[in-house]
C-alpha positions, -999 to 999 in steps of 0.1 A, spaced: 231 -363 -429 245 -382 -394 282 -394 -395 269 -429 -403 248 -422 -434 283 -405 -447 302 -433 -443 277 -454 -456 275 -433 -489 312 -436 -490 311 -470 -489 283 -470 -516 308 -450 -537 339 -465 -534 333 -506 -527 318 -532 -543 281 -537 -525 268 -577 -537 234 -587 -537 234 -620 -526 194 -627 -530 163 -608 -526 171 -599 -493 206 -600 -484 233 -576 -493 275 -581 -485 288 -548 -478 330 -549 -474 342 -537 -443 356 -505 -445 388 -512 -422 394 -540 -430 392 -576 -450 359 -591 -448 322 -587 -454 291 -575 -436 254 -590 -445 228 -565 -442 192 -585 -443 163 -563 -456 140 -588 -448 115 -576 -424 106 -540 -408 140 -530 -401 170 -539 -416 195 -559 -398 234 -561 -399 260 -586 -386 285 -557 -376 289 -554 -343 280 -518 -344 245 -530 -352 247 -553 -326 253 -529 -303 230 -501 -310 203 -523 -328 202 -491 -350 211 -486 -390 248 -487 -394 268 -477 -419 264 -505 -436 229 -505 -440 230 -469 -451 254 -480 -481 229 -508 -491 203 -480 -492 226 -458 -512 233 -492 -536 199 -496 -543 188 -465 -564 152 -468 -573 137 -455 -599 99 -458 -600 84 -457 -636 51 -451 -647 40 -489 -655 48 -497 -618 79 -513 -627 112 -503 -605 146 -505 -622 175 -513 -589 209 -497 -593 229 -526 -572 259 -506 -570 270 -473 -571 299 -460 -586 310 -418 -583 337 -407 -602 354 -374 -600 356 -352 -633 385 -331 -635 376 -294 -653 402 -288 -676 413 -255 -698 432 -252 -729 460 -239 -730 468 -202 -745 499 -214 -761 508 -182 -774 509 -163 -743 527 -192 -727 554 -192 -756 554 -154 -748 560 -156 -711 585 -182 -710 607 -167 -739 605 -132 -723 606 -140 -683 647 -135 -685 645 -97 -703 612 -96 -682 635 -104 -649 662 -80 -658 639 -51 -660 624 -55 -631 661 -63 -611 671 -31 -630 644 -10 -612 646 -23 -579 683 -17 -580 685 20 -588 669 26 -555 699 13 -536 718 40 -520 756 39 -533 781 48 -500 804 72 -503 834 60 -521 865 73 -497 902 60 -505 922 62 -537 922 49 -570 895 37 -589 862 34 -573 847 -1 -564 815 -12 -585 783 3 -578 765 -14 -552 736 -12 -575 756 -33 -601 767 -52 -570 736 -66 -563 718 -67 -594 749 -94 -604 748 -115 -579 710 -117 -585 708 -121 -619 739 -149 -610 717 -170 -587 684 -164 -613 706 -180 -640 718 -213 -620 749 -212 -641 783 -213 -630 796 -173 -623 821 -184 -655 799 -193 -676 774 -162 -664 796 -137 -678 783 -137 -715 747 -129 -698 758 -101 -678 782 -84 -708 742 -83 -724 730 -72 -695 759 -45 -692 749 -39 -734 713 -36 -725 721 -6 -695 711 -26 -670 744 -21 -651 772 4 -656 804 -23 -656 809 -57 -660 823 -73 -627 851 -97 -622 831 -134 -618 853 -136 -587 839 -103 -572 806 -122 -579 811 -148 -555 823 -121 -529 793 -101 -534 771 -135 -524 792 -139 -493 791 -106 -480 767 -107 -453 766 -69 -452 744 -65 -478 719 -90 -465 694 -64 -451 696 -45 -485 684 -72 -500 656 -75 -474 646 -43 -482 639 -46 -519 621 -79 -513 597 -52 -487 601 -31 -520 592 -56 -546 559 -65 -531 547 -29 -523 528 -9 -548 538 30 -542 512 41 -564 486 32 -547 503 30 -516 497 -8 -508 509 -44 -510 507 -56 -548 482 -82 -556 491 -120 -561 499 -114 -598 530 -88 -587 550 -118 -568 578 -128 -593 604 -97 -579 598 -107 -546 602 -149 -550 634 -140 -574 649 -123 -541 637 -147 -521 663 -173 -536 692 -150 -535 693 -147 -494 682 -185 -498 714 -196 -519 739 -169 -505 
């Protein structure tokens, strides 16, 4: 199929193709307002297009005429003419698994957590040097400011969430909400963080990238650099 008989089935499919009489046809332009006759009458079809005109060849237009007019030859003889043609798209649709939906969304923040938890552990805590008491975890550090930006609520309002996360074991102690807000500023730990998105996507058990149904860690971290 040439460039022209496309277009012509597309014009078949998606405008209105009149029969005006035994022999002519008014195809609409495609670019435009207006119509084209195509006359059958004879031993080539003819077309007042200027593309016809032109190449004295079948246009586009003739092609949709041809595509209009289904035929269907029955056994009598007798021929039944589709004069338009209409194609509609079907969507496939699926039902829903409602109860694994219900599951997933009612789980994804515990879900979320764990996952934080375990990246976490793996961050290297610096050696504390000075006095006094010693400055949250880094692990804690980040797995706060994390869980902050997954929440989308205001660090004050975040608190309750992360006293259950601290009751859960996911961190050792609850920090300050201010000390949040320092933690998403500090720019040092900007490559840690680009380090457990690497982290999040790779699979050390078998020594690979995970496959597409492993990429919640990695999108989650993804909006912490974003929003710091």
């Amino acid at each position: 199929m040439d460039a022209r008989q496309e277009r012509g089935l597309m014009l078949a499919a998606t405008k209105n193709i009149v029969k005006r009489n035994n022999d002519i046809w008014l195809v609409p332009s495609q670019s435009g307002p207006g119509n084209y006759a195509v006359n059958l009458a004879g031993k080539q079809p003819t077309c007042s297009c200027p593309d016809f005109e032109l190449r004295n060849q079948n246009c586009k237009h003739i092609f949709a005429v041809t595509y209009a007019m289904k035929r269907e030859e029955h056994s009598d003889g007798s021929t039944t003419v589709t004069e338009t043609v209409t194609m509609t798209s079907v969507r496939k649709t699926y039902p829903q698994n409602w109860p694994a939906y219900n599951a997933a969304q009612t789980s994804e923040q515990d879900k979320f957590q764990e996952l934080l938890h375990n990246l976490c552990a793996g961050v290297p805590q610096p050696v504390y040097q000075g006095r006094g008491r010693p400055s949250l975890p880094l692990s804690d550090a980040i797995f706060s400011a994390a869980f902050k930006v997954y929440s989308t609520m205001s660090a004050r309002r975040f608190m309750s969430d992360l006293r259950q996360a601290h009751a859960s074991g996911f961190i050792s102690r609850v920090p300050h909400y201010n000390s949040i807000f320092n933690y998403l500023e500090d720019e040092g730990l900007t490559p840690i963080l680009r380090d457990l998105i690497t982290q999040s996507w790779y699979d050390h058990k078998y020594g690979r990238l995970r496959e597409k149904a492993d990429w919640v860690k990695a999108r989650r971290m993804d909006r912490i650099i974003v929003n710091r």
